[in-house]
C-alpha positions as CSV (number, residue, x, y, z in Angstrom):
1,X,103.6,147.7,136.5
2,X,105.0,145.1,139.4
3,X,105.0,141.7,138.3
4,X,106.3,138.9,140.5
5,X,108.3,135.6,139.6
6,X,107.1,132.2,141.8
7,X,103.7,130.0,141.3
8,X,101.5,133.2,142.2
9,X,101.6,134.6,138.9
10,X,98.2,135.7,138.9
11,X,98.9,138.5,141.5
12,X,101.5,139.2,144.3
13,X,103.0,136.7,146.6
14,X,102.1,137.4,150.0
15,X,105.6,136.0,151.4
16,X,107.6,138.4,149.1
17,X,109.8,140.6,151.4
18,X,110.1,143.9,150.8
19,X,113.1,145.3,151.1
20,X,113.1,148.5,153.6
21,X,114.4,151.7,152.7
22,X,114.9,150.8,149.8
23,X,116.5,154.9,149.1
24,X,119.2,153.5,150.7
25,X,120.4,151.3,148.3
26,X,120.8,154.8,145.9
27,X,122.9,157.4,147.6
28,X,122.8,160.6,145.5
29,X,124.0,164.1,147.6
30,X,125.9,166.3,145.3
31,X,129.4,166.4,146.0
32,X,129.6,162.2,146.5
33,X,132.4,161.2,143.9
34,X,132.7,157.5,143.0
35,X,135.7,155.9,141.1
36,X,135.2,152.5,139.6
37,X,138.1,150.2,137.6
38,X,136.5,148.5,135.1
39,X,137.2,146.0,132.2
40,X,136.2,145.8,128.5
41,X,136.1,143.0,126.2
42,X,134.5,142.5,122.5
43,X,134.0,139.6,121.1
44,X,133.2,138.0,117.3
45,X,134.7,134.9,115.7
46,X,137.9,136.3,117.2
47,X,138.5,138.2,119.9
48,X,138.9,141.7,119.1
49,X,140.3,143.9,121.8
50,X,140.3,143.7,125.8
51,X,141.4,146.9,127.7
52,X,141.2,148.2,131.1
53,X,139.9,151.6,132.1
54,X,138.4,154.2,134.9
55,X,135.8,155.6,135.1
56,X,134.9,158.2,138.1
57,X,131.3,158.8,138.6
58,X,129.9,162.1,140.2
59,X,127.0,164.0,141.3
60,X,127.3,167.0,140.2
61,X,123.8,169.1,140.5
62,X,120.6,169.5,139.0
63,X,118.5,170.6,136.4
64,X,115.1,170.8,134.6
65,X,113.8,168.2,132.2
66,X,110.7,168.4,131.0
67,X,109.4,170.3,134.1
68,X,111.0,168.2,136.6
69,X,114.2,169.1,138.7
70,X,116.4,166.1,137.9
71,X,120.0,165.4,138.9
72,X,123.0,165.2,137.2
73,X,125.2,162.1,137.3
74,X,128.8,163.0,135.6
75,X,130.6,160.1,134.3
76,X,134.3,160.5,132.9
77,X,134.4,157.1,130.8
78,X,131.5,155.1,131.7
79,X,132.1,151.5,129.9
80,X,134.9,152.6,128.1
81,X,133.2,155.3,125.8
82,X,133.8,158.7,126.8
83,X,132.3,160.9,129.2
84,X,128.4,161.4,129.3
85,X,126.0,163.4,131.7
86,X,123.1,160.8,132.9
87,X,119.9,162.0,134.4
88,X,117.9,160.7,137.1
89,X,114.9,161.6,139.2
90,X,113.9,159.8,142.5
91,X,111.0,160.2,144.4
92,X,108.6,158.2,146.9
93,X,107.4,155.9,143.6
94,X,111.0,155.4,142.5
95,X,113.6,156.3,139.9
96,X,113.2,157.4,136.8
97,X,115.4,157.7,133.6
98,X,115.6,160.8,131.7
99,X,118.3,160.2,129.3
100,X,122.1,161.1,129.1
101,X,124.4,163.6,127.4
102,X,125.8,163.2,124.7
103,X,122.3,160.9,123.5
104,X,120.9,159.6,120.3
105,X,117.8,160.1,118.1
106,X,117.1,156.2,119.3
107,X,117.6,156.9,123.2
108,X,115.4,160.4,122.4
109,X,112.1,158.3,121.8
110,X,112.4,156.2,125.0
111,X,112.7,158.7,127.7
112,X,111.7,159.5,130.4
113,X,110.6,155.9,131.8
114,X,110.2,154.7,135.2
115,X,113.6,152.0,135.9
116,X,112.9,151.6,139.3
117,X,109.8,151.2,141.5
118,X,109.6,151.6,145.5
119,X,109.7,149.7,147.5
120,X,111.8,147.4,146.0
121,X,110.5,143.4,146.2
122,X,112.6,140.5,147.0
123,X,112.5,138.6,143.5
124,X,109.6,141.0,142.0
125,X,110.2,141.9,138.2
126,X,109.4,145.2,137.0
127,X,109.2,146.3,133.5
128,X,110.8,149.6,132.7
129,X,110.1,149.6,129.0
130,X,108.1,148.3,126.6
131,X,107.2,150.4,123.0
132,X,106.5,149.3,119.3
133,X,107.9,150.2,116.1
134,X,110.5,152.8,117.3
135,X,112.4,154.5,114.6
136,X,116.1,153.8,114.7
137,X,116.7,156.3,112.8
138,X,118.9,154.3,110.8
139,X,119.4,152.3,107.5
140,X,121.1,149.4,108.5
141,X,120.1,147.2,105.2
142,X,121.4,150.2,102.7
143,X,117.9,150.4,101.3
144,X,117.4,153.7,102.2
145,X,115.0,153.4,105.2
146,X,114.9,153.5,108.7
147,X,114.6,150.2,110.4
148,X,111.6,150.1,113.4
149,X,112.1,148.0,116.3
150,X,110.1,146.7,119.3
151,X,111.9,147.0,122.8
152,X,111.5,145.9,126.1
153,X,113.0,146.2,129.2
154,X,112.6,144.3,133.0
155,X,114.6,144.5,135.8
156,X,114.2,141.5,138.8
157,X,115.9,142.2,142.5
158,X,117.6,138.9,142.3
159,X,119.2,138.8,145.5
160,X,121.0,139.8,148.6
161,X,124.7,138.5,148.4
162,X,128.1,139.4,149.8
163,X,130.5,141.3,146.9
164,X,134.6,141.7,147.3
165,X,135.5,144.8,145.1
166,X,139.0,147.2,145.2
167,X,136.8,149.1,148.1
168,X,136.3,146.3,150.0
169,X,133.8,143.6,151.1
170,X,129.9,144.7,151.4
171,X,128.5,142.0,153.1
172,X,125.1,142.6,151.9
173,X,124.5,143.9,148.7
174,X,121.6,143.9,147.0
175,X,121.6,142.2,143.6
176,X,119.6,143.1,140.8
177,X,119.3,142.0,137.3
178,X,118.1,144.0,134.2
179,X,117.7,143.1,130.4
180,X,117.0,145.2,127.6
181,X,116.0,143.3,123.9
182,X,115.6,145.3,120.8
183,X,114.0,143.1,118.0
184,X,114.6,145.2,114.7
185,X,112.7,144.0,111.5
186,X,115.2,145.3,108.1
187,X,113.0,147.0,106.1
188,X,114.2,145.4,102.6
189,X,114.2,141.8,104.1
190,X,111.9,142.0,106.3
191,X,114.5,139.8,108.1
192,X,114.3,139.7,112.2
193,X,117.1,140.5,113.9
194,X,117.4,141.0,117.9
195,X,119.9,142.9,119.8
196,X,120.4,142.0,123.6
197,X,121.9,144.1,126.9
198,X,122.1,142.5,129.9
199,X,123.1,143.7,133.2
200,X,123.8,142.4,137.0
201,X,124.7,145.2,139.3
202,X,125.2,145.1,142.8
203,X,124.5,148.0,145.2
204,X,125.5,148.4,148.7
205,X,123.3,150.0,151.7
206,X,124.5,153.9,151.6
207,X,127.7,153.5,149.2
208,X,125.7,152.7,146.0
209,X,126.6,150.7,142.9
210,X,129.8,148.3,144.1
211,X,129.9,146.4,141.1
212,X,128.2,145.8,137.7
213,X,128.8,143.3,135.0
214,X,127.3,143.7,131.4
215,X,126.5,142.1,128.3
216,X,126.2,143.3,125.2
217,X,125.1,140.9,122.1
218,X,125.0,143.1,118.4
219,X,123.6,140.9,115.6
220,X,125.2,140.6,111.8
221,X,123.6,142.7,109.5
222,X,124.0,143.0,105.8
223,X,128.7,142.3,105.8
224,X,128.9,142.8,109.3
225,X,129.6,140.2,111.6
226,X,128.1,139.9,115.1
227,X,129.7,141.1,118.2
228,X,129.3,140.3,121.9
229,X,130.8,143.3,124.2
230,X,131.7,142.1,128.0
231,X,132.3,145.4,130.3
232,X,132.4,145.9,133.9
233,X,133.2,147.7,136.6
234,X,134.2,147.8,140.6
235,X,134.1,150.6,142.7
236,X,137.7,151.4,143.6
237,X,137.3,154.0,146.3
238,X,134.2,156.7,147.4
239,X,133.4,159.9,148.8
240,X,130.0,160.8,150.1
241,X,128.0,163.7,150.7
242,X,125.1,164.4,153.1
243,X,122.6,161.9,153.9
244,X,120.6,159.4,152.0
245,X,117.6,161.6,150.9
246,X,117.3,162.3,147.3
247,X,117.2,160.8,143.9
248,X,119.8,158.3,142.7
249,X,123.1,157.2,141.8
250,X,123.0,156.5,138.0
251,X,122.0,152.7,137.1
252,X,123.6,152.1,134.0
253,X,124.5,154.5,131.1
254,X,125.6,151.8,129.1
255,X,121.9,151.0,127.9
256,X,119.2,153.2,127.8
257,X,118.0,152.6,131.3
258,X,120.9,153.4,133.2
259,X,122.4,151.6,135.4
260,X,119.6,149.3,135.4
């Protein structure tokens, strides 16, 4: 479902501008290797730790998910936590998310959900996600039952804007804005707690994601205090493959929609 920001909130605004080609925005031949240098930074009362890292981004094949041939986005430290396989499927619609490698139980109920739709909108919203009462296949209140929580997730195409990374200026990159909320309800409590990720990334016309920043906001439960996680990352250097013709470089590992 496409939603749109402005007055017009009843339908589409007939002055939105879609963007054309939008494909290009995604580059995704096998072989193209991208190498990002990126920062990460936790947060309670204190600060906690701060660290850089790389993290080298490839694509690396395909295989078969639920029926569909899907490609494989390699990722050697994406955010700072170890390697991970993401998955990712674009066609004429869009891109869709088909989860990542290693995964969780959580991550195992969402997928696969449309992240992006074609062709992308000048300021439209789109939500990628919303479910009820998801199992988190956790006890976080030590009462000895999974916690359920409600999550949504919307992505807007903010803007088009000029980005300096480590590989340079990209004059016009598009900008686009995601946010994931998980509100959780403790099952001994029934205390509310909400967990938030939000995400700007920036993507460049045939390169791909130039730059992403990401928050991360983890409530208290039970002893623990919260945490706020900053990360992000800036593409160092590139090598491409091919054309622009296929699905798409990964949007975000670091929630469960990707890059996005």
């Amino acid at each position: 479902m496409l939603t749109w920001s402005g007055p017009d909130a009843a339908g589409p605004n007939p002055a939105a501008k879609e963007i054309q080609n939008t494909e290009e925005y995604f580059p995704d031949e096998i072989g193209s290797v991208w190498r990002y240098k990126g920062r990460s930074r936790t947060d309670a009362v204190e600060r906690i730790a701060e660290m850089a890292f790389i993290n080298e981004v490839s694509a690396i094949g395909t295989t078969n998910i639920k029926g569909e041939t899907v490609k494989i986005f390699r990722e050697t430290n994406q955010g700072n936590k170890g390697p991970t396989d993401g998955f990712f499927r674009r066609d004429k619609a869009g891109i869709t998310y088909y989860g990542s490698q290693p995964t969780t139980p959580f991550e195992q109920q969402l997928i696969p959900y449309r992240v992006l739709v074609f062709p992308l909108i000048m300021e439209g919203t789109f939500r990628q996600l919303e479910k009820k009462g998801v199992d988190m296949q956790a006890d976080l209140d030590g009462d000895g039952r999974h916690e359920r929580a409600d999550v949504v997730a919307d992505v807007r195409v903010a803007a088009h804007t000029p980005v300096t990374v480590p590989a340079g200026t990209f004059s016009d990159t598009l900008q686009i804005d995601a946010s994931m909320t998980i509100v959780i309800t403790l099952t001994k409590s029934r205390r509310v707690i909400t967990s938030r990720d939000r995400i700007t990334s920036w993507f460049a016309r045939g390169i791909g994601l130039v730059k992403y920043v990401e928050e991360i906001e983890a409530p208290p439960v039970m002893e623990t205090r919260g945490e706020v996680t900053h990360v992000s990352e800036e593409l160092e250097s590139y090598t491409l493959k091919g054309t622009v013709s296929a699905p798409s470089v990964p949007l975000s590992s670091s929630h469960p929609a990707g890059r996005l």
